[in-house]
C-alpha positions in Angstrom: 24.0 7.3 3.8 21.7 8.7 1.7 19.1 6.4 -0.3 19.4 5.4 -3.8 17.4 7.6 -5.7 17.2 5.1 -8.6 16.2 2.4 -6.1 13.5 4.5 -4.3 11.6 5.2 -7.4 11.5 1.8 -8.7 10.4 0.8 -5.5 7.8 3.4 -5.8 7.0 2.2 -9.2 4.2 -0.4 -9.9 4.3 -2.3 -13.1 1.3 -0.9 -15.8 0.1 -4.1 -16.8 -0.6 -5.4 -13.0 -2.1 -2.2 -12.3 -4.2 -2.8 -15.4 -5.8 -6.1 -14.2 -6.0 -5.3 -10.7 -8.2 -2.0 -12.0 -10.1 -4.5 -14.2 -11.1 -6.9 -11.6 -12.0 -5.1 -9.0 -14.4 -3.3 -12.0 -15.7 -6.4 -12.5 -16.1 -7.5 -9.1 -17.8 -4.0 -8.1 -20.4 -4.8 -11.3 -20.8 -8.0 -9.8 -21.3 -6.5 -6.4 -24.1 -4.2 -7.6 -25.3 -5.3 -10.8 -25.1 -9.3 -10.3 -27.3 -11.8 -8.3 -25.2 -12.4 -5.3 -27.4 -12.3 -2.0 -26.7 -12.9 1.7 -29.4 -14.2 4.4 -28.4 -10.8 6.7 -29.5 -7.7 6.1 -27.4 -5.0 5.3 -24.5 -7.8 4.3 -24.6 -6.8 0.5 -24.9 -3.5 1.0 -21.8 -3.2 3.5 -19.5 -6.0 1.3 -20.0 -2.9 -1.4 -19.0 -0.5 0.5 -15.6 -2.6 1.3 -15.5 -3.2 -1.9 -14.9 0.5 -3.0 -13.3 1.4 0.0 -10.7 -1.0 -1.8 -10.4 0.3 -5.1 -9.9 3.6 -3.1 -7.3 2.1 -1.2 -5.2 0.7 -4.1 -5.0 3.9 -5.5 -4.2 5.8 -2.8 -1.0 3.3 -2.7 -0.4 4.0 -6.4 -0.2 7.5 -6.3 2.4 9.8 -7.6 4.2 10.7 -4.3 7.3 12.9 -5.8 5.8 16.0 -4.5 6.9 14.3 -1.1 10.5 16.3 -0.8 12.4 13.2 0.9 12.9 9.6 -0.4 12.2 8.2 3.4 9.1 10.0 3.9 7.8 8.8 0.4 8.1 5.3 1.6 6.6 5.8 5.0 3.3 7.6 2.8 3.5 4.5 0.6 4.3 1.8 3.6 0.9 3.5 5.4 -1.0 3.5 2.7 -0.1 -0.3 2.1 -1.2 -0.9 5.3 -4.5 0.8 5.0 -5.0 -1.2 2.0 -4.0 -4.3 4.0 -7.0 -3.4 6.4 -9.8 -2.8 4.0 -9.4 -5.9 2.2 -9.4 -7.7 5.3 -12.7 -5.7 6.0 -13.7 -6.8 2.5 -13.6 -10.3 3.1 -15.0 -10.1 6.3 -18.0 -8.6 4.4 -18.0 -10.7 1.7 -18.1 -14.0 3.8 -22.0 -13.1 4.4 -22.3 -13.1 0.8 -23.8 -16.8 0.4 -26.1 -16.8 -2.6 -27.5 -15.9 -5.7 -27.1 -17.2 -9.2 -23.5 -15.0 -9.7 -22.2 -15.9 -5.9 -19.6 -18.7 -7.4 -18.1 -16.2 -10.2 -18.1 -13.2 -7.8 -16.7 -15.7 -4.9 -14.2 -17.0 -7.5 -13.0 -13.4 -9.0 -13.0 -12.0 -5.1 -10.4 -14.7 -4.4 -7.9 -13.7 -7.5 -8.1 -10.0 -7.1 -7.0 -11.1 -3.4 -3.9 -12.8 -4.7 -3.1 -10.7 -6.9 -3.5 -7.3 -4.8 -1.6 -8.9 -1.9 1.5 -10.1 -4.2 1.6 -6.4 -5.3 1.5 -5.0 -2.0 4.0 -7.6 -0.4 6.3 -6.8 -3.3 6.5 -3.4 -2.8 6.5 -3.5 1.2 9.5 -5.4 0.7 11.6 -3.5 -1.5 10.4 -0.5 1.1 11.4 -2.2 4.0 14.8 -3.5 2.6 15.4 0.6 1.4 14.8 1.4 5.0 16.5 -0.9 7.0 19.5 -0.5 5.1 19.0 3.2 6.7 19.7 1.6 10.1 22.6 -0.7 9.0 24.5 2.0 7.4 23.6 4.5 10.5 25.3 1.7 12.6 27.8 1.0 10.8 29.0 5.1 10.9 28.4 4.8 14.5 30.3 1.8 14.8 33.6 3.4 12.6 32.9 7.0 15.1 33.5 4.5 18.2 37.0 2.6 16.6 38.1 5.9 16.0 37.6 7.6 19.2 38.0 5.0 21.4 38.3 7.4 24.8 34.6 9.2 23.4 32.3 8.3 26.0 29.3 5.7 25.1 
């Protein structure tokens, strides 16, 4: 069975306004991050928590991309689905990094604003993995389900 074309691009789809605040916090959070007073008693802990911290901003947009250049619906979710879990792996990097942030006069706001851009980025990506997931195993149902109606038909075929 072929997939739903209407289904695969709403599933491909992120909603503008999330997008919007997602891209706005993780501004602020990256001003925060170089601009603000937020310190850590180990050297090189600030420096690498930045780095995360724009490795994740490069992350969610690699999973927003336009990916109808990709000719097939399937391989469009697989692009998205490994860029999801890419994503899923820098921000665990990211708060790795950030839990030897421990001081300075904006630590509670950035520790505070880290925590929402979290929740929000991972109700976006679980979201979407599961519309992508559903779209795919239904793949496998329908697959069986032809193999299935091959083998009731054909009941001498070897299996």
């Amino acid at each position: 069975m072929a997939f739903d074309p209407e289904r695969v691009t709403a599933s491909l789809t992120f909603d503008p306004d999330t997008l919007a605040t997602l891209r706005r916090e993780w501004l602020e959070l990256l001003d925060l991050a170089v601009f603000g007073d937020v310190r850590s008693g180990k050297i090189g802990a600030v420096d690498r928590m930045r780095k995360r911290l724009l490795e994740c901003g490069e992350g969610l947009r690699s999973l927003t991309n336009d990916r109808g250049w990709i000719p097939h619906p399937r391989e469009q979710i697989k692009s998205s689905m490994g860029a999801s879990m890419k994503l899923r792996d820098t921000l665990l990097g990211l708060e790795r990094a950030a839990q030897s942030v421990d001081s300075g006069e904006d630590f509670s706001h950035f520790e505070k604003k880290l925590l929402g851009f979290r929740q929000r980025l991972l109700e976006l990506i679980e979201r979407h993995e599961h519309q992508w997931a559903t779209l795919l195993d239904e793949q496998y149902i329908d697959a069986d389900a032809d193999e299935n109606e091959d083998d009731q038909k054909n009941p001498d075929k070897p299996g």
